[in-house]
Structure formats: structure tokens, C-alpha cells
N, C-alpha and C positions, 0 to 999 in steps of 0.2 A: 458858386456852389457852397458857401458857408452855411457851416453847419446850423447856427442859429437859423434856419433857413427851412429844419426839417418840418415843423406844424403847417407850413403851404404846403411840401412833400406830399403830408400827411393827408388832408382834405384831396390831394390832385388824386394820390391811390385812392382815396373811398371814392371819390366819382367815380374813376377809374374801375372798378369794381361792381360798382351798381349797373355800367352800363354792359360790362363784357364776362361777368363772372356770376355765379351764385354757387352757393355751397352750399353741400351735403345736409338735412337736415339732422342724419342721423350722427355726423362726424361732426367735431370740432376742432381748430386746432392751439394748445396753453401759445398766450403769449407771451414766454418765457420759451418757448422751444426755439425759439430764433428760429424757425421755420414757417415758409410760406406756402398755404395749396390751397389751390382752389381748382374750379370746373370750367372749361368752357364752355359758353351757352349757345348749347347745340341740342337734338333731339339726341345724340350718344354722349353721353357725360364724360368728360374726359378731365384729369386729375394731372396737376401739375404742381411741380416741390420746387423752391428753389433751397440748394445747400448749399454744405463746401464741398471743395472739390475733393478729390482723391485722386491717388495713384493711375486706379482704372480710368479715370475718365481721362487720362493723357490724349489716346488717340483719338480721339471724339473732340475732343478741344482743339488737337494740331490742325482738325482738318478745318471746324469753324477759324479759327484763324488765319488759313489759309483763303477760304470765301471771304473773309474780310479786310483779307490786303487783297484781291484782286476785288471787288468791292471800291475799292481807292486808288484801282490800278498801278499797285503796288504789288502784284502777287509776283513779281519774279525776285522782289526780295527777302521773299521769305528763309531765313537760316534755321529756325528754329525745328528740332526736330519735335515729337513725343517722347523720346527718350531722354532729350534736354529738359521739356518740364517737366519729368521725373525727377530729374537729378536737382534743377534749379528752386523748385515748386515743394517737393515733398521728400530729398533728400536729407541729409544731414544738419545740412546748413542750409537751411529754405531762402531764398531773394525776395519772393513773390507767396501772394494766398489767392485764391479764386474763388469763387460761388459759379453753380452752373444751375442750369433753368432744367428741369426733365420731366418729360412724359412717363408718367407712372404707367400705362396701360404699352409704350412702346416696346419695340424689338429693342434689347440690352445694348446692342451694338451700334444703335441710333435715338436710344433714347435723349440726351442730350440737344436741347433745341438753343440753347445762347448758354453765355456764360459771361462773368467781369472778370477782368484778372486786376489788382491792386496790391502794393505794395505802404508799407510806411517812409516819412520822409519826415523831414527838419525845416522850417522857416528860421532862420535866424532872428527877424522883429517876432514871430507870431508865436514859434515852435510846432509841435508835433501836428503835422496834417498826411492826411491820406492821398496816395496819389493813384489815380484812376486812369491805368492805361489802357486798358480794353473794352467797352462794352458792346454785347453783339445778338443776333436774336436772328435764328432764321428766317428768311424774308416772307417765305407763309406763314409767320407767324405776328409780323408787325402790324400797327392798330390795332392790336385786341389788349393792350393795355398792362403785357408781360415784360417788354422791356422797362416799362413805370415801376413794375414792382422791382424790376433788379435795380432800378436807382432806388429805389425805396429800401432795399434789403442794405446798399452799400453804405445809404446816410443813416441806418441807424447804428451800422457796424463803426462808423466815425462818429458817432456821436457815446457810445459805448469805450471807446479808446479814448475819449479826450479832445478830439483833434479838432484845431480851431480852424480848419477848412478842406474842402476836399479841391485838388486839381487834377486836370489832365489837358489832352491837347486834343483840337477838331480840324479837320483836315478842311481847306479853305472853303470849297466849293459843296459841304455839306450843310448848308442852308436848314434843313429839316433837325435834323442833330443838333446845332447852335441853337435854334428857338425853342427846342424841349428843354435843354438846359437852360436855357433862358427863362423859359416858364418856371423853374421850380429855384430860380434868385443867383443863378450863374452870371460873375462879370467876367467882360470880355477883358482878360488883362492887356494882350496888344492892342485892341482898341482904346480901353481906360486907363493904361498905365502905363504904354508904350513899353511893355515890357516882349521880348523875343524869347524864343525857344532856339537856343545854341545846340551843337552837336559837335565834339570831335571823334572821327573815328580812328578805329583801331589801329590803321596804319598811321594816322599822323601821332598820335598817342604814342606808340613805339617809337616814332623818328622823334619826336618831342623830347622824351625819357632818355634817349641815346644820347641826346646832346650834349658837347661840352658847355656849361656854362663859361660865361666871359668875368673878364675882372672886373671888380668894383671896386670905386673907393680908394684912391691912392694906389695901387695896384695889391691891395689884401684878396683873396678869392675868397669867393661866399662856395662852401661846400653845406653839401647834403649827408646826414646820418644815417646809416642805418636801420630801418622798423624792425 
């Protein structure tokens, strides 16, 4: 998903568009708004944004992410509350930023139909790239070429930043997911680089950190400082 990568992006949305969208003729939208809306093409026009997220849209997000770990049959590990990405998301100290997809004409409380969540990150050879850990669209909604536009909104927000590639991770057996990134110039890095996705979790991280280190070196001890 390198970013040099965005002008095929670019072409995949305009087809993209031609065949599942038309707009307003009386609306336009600058493109400089970093916003996206368009219609879907039905006999009732129906108007869709994608932004950044907010505050509000916590609870609206906890629950698509919910549908999207059990989606992966992953839904009982979900920790993450709505209150968490408030705190994490749009606190103080933010970790993560999001964009979400919405139906302008919806009830407030379900307008929210997908959303990406991403963060920034550090290559040591490359430097600054985007890391894309969630993108999601509810499932009456997919094929009509709105999830395209939320990769289309994230590579131009990484191309806007600098960053010399966007990553994230695809769960083995989503076939479907792997070939749309594929289509718009995604390498598989465990396939092409033999490179793995590590994890330590909280609890070994704690037993890890607890640890007395051992002596090195003639018996000198390597100590740790203070941050």
C-alpha cells in the first residue's frame, strides 16, 4: 500500500463512482474540504460524508468494532470500551485518529455505516508511515464501492503527511480484503519479505519488566535508568 501508489487509487475511485454513485447536480463538493459525499444510485438519493471522527461518534464506532471482531470470530476479545476511545482517540493525549462513513439522511444514533481507525508510526530504513488498523463498512453496504472511497480518503491523508507507506494487518482467511489491497499496489510483506506480526501481551510485558536482569561481562551488572 505505498503511497506512490495513490494515482491507481485514484482511477479505481473514479470507476468506482461511475458505476455506484452520481451527484447532485445542484451540490458540489471543494477539493480542498477533505471531504467526501456522494449519492447512492437508487430512485431515493441518499447522501453520504465521509469525516473525522469525533467525540460523539464513540458509541457508534465501539459497536462496528464490535461486528468486526466477531466478523473474524474474534468478538469475545473485544476490551475496548466507547469510553476508552474517548479517552484514547480524542483525549488529551490522542494514540489513534479515525474517519467514519455517514448517512446524512440517518437516524443520529445509527448514522454511522463504517469507519478506519489509524494511527502514525516510524520505519527505521523508510521513516514516517501510516498504520491502518481498522477498516470496516457495514455489510449492507459493501459492493457499492464506499469502502474504496475510505481507502481513497486514508491514502490521500498519508500522502498529505509525508508518509512513505501505509501498513496494517489482514486476518488469514480474508481472501476478499487481501485482493482489494492488492488491487490498489499492496505487498504481502509475510509473503514477500518473510516478515511476521509479533505480539507481547500485557501480562508477559509485566513479568518481563519485573525481571531481575542477570550479570554481564566479568561480573559488572548492566542497570537501567530512570525515564
Amino acid at each position: 500500500m505505498e503511497s506512490g501508489k495513490t494515482s491507481k487509487i485514484s482511477n479505481l475511485i473514479t470507476s468506482a463512482s461511475n458505476r455506484f454513485f452520481r451527484k447532485k447536480k445542484s451540490e458540489t463538493t471543494p477539493a480542498s474540504s477533505g471531504k467526501y459525499e456522494a449519492a447512492k444510485k437508487e430512485r431515493k438519493m441518499t447522501r453520504y460524508l465521509i469525516r473525522q471522527g469525533h467525540a460523539g461518534d464513540c458509541p457508534q464506532i465501539s459497536v462496528l468494532m464490535k461486528k468486526l471482531a466477531a466478523s473474524e470470530d474474534y468478538g469475545d476479545r473485544v476490551e475496548v470500551t466507547a469510553e476508552d476511545l474517548r479517552r484514547d482517540g480524542f483525549g488529551e493525549n490522542p494514540v489513534f485518529e479515525c474517519i467514519v462513513l455517514e448517512d446524512k439522511e440517518a437516524n443520529e444514533e445509527s448514522s454511522i455505516l463504517g469507519y478506519a481507525l489509524y494511527f502514525m508510526g516510524y520505519c527505521s530504513w523508510k521513516g514516517r508511515l501510516l498504520y491502518l488498523e481498522d477498516v470496516y463498512i457495514n455489510a449492507d453496504y459493501r459492493g457499492t464501492g464506499l469502502g474504496l472511497a475510505l481507502l481513497h480518503t486514508i491514502a490521500r491523508i498519508s500522502e498529505e503527511r509525508g508518509c512513505k507507506a501505509i501498513q496494517g494487518t489482514v486476518v488469514e482467511w480474508n481472501t476478499d480484503v487481501m485482493k482489494l489491497y492488492k488491487r490498489i499496489g499492496a505487498r504481502d510483506m509475510t509473503e514477500n519479505d518473510k516478515y511476521h506480526l509479533v505480539a507481547i501481551s500485557r501480562g508477559e510485558v509485566s513479568r518481563f519488566s519485573k525481571a531481575k536482569l542477570p550479570v554481564f561481562h566479568n561480573g559488572s551488572q548492566i542497570v537501567t535508568c530512570d525515564l
